[in-house]
N, C-alpha and C positions, 0 to 999 in steps of 0.2 A: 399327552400329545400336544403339540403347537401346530399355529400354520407363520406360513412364511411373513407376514405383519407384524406378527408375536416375536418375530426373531430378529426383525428388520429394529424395533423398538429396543431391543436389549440389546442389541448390537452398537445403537446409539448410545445410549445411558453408559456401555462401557466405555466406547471412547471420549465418556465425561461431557458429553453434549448436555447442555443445561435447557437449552430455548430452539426452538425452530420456528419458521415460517411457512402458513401455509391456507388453503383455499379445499374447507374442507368437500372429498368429492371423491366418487368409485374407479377405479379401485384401493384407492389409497385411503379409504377413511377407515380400517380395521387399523391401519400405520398410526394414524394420527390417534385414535383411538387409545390404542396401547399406547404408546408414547405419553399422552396425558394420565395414564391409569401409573404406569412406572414414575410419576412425579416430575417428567421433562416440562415445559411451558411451552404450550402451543401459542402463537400471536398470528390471528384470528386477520388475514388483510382481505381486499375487497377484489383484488385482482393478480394474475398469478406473476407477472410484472413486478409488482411491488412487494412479493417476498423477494426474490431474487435483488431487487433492489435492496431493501431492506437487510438482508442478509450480507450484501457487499458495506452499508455502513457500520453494520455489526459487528462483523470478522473486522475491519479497519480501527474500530472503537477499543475491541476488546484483543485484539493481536492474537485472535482463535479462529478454528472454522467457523462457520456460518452454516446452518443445513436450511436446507427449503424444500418444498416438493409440493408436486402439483397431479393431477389427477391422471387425464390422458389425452392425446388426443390435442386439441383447442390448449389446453388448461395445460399441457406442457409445451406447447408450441408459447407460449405466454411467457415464460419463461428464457424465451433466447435471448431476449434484449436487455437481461438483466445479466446472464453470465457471459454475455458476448462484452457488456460494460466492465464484468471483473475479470476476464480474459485481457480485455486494453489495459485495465488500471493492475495486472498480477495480485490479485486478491483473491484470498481461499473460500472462496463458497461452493458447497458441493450440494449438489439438486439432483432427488430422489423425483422420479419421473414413472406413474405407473404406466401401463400399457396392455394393449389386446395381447390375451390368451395365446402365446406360441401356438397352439394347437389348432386357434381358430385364421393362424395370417393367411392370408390371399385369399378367404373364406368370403368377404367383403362382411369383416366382424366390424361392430361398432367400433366409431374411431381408430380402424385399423392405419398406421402410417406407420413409417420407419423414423421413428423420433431419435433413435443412435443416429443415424447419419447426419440430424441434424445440426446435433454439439459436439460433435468431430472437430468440425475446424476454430469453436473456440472455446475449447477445453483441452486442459495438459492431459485431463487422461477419457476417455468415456468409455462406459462397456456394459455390458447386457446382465444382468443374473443368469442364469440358467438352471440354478440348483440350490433346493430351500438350503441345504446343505453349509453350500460355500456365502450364505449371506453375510454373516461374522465378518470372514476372508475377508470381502471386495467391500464394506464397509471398512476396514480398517487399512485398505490398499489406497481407497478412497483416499484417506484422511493425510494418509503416508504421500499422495502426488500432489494435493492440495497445497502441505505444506513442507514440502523437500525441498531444498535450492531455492529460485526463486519461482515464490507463493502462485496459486492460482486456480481457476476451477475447474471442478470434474463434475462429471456425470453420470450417474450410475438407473438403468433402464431397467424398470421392476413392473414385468409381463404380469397378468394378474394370474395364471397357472401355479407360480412363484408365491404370489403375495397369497393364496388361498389353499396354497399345497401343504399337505400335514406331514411330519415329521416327527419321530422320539425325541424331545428335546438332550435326552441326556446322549444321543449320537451327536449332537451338534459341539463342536469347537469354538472358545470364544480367544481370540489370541489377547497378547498382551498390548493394552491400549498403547497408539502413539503416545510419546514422551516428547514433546520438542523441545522441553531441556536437554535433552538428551541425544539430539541430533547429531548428525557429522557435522562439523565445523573445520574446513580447509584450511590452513596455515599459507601464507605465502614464506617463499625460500629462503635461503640464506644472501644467495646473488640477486632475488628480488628486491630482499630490504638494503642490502648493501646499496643497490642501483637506486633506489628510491632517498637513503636518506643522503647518498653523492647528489643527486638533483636538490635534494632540498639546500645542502651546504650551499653550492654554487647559483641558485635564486636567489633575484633581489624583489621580486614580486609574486609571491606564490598567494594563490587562493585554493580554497578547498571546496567543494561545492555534493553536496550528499543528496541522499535519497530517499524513498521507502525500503531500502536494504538496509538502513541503518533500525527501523522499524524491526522488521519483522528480524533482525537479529538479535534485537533488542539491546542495542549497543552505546546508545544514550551516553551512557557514567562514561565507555569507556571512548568514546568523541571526543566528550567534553575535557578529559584527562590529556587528549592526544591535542587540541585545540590549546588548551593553554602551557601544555609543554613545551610547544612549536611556536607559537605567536601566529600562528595562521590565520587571517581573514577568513570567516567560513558562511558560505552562501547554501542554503536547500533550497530544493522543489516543492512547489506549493503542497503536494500528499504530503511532507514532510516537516511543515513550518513547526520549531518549537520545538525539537529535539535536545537545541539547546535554547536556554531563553533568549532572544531576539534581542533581549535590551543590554546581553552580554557584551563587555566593551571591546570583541574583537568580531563581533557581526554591527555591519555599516548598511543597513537595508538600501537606502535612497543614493551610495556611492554603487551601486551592484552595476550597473553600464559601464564604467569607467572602471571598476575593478575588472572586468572581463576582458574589456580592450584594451587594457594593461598590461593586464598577469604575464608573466615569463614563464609558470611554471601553473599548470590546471590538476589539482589532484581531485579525478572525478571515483565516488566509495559508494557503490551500493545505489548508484539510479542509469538511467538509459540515457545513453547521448541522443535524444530525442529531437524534436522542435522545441518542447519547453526549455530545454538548453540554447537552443539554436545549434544542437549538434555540435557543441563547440566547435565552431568553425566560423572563418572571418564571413562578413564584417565586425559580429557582434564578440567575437573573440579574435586576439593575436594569432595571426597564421604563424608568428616564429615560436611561439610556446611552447617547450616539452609536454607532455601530457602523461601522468602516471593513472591509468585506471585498474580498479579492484574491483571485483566483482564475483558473487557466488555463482555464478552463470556461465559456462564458460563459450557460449554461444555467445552471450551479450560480450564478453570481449573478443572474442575471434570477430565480429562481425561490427566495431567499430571504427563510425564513416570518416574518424582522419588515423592518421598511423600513431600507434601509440610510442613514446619513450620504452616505456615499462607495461606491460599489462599483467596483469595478477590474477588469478584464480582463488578467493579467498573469501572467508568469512567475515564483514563489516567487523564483528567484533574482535575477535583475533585479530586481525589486522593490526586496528589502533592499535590493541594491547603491544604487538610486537614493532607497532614504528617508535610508539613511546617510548618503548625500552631505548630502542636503535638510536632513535636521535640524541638519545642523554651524552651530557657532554661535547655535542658538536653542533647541536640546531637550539639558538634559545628565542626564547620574547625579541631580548636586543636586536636580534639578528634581523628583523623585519619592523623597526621600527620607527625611520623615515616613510614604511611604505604604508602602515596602518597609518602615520597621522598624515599625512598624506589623502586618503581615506575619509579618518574622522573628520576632516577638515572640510571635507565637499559632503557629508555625510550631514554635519550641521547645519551647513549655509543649504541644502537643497530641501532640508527637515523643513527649516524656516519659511523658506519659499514654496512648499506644499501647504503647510500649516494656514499661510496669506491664503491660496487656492481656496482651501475649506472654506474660508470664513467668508468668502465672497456671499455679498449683500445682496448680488444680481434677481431681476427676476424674466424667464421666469428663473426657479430656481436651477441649481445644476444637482445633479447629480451626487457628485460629492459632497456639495453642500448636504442634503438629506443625510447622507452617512457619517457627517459629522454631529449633525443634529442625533442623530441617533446614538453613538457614540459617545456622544458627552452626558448623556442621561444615564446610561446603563450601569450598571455596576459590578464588582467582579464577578459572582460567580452566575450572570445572566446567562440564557441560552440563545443565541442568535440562527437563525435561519437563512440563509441566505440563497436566490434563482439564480439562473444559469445567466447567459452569455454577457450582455454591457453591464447590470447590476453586478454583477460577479464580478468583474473585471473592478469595478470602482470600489466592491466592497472588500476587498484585495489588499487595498491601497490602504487602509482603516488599524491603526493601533497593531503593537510587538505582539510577537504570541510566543507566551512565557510556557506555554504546557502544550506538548505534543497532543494530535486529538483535537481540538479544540477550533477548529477554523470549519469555512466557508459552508458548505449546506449541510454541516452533520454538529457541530458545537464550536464558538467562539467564547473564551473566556476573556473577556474585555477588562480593560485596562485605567476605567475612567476616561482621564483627557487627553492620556500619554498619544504625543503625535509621535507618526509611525511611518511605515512603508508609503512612499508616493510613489511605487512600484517604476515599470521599467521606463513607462512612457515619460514620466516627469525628468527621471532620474540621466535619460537621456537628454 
């Protein structure tokens, strides 16, 4: 015989969970329990907060889920402010949440609350156990909503009836772990890429501008193939810095203002026309600009705030694969490059004039200044840390980032002296 803990832990280990987060605590510590007996790695944090935090820099680290869980009660209510952060950011962390005894609710049982309705509204999927049975199941449903389309977290409510209820193990069904190799990946059409590579022909200023969809597709190689086939200027989003290396000679970080309010043609792949974009839309973008968007989502483009040229429903990686084909022989480097030096050319002179910035003598000191001082000490493979809001914003600005991963408050691989980004404020 097993109880429902027992099953909850083997259910993890199959879907290949290697590490969780957690705050250990009743009725979840028979979970955590087994889970450490079966060889998982429990990381041991102080508040239920910072698994779920922790868990969102995890899953973004490692381009896997993230599990976390927290006891009941308090110790799950602890936890919204961490998956309601990987709800904002589409990141897969899924948090196992015990709770009061089905049998004892409206009893006024300890920590009795309705903890489902709480990550309702920011989680792709949430849902209750009800049956030692089906734990397998809605552990591997879990895994499946976390990371189908685009990424994000669920919730899964484990009443303690559940977690201490006994079963025949050999009645129980373990299905076949998620494969995210193995996912669906959308093609766009035949009249899509047709329509997309007639835009690209007739552009004399295109930019490309990616996301965390290029991430979690894992579509890197096939960017980078699509970038140098086309000669396209290509700008990310800060989740995204270093997909391709930065110091690549067709990424201009300190021209990015001026390539926006340029571009004739926005090919937006795999992120959300957000604020961090400025929604492309004017001032800080051409209001006359075609716009091609692609995206695995097909809410994120039905529901994009200007009208699209082309909108696409499609896999970041597929994708490239298939415009790199498309464009062979009709879109090359040449074809855009008055517009790159054009670019390079404000790209250097604004390098330079950020670089003076740094070095300023002033006291007291600036800002920048310290993040230069810092920066020029460091060495490649350091680990930098970086706070939130004005330090964030300045340390932004600070050296290329040559490795996806690698930036603002989760890891910077530094660059020595290499001057870099003087982001948008300068750059304006």
């Amino acid at each position: 015989m097993a109880i429902g803990s027992d099953i909850i832990a083997k259910s993890m280990q199959n879907e290949g969970v290697s590490d969780f987060f957690y705050i250990m605590g009743a009725p979840m510590m028979a979970v955590e329990k087994a889970a450490m007996k079966l060889g998982l790695r429990g990381i041991d944090v102080r508040h239920e907060q910072a698994a779920a935090m922790a868990g969102f820099a995890y899953a973004r680290l490692r381009n896997k889920p993230a599990f976390c869980m927290a006891a009941s009660g308090p110790a799950v209510t602890n936890l919204v402010t961490g998956i309601a952060h990987a709800w904002a950011d589409c990141t897969p962390v899924i948090a196992l949440g015990g709770a009061a005894p089905v049998v004892t609710w409206h009893h006024g049982a300890f920590q009795d609350i309705d903890q489902l309705a709480m990550f309702k509204p920011c989680t792709k999927f949430a849902d209750r156990v009800h049956h030692v049975k089906r734990i397998p199941e809605l552990i591997n449903l879990a895994v499946k909503h976390a990371m189908s389309g685009k990424p994000g977290p669920v919730y899964l409510d484990m009443p303690g009836d559940i977690l201490y209820g006994e079963i025949d193990e050999s009645k129980v069904e373990y299905p076949d772990p998620y494969d995210h190799a193995k996912r669906p990946r959308p093609a766009a059409s035949a009249n899509d890429l047709s329509a997309i590579v007639e835009l690209l022909s007739k552009a004399k200023q295109p930019v490309l501008i990616t996301g965390a969809g290029v991430q979690w597709s894992e579509a890197e190689k096939e960017m980078l193939a699509f970038v140098e086939a086309a000669g396209v200027p290509f700008y990310t989003t800060p989740q995204s810095r270093g997909v391709i290396p930065e110091d690549h000679k067709y990424c201009y970080l300190t021209s990015r203002a001026a390539a926006f309010r340029d571009a004739d043609l926005i090919l937006v792949v795999g992120t959300r026309m957000n604020y961090i974009i400025g929604h492309a839309a004017p001032p800080r973008w051409n209001a006359n600009a075609k716009i091609v968007r692609i995206d695995v989502d097909p809410i994120e483009v039905a529901s994009s705030p200007r009208r699209l040229d082309v909108g696409v429903v499609a896999d970041a990686r597929v994708a490239f694969q298939q415009l790199t084909a498309a464009i062979a022989g009709k879109v090359t480097p040449a074809t855009y490059e008055t517009w790159r030096e054009r670019l390079r050319t404000r790209n250097v002179q604004k390098t330079a004039e950020a670089e003076q910035a740094l070095s300023n003598g002033a006291s007291p000191i600036h800002p920048l200044r310290l993040c230069k001082e810092v920066r020029d000490f460091m060495d490649r493979d350091c680990v930098l840390c970086v706070d939130g809001q004005e330090i964030l914003n300045f340390g932004r600005q600070l050296g290329c980032i040559r490795h996806h991963g690698r930036r603002d408050a989760f890891r910077n691989r530094c660059q020595g002296g290499t001057a870099g980004q003087a982001g948008d404020r300068a750059a304006r």
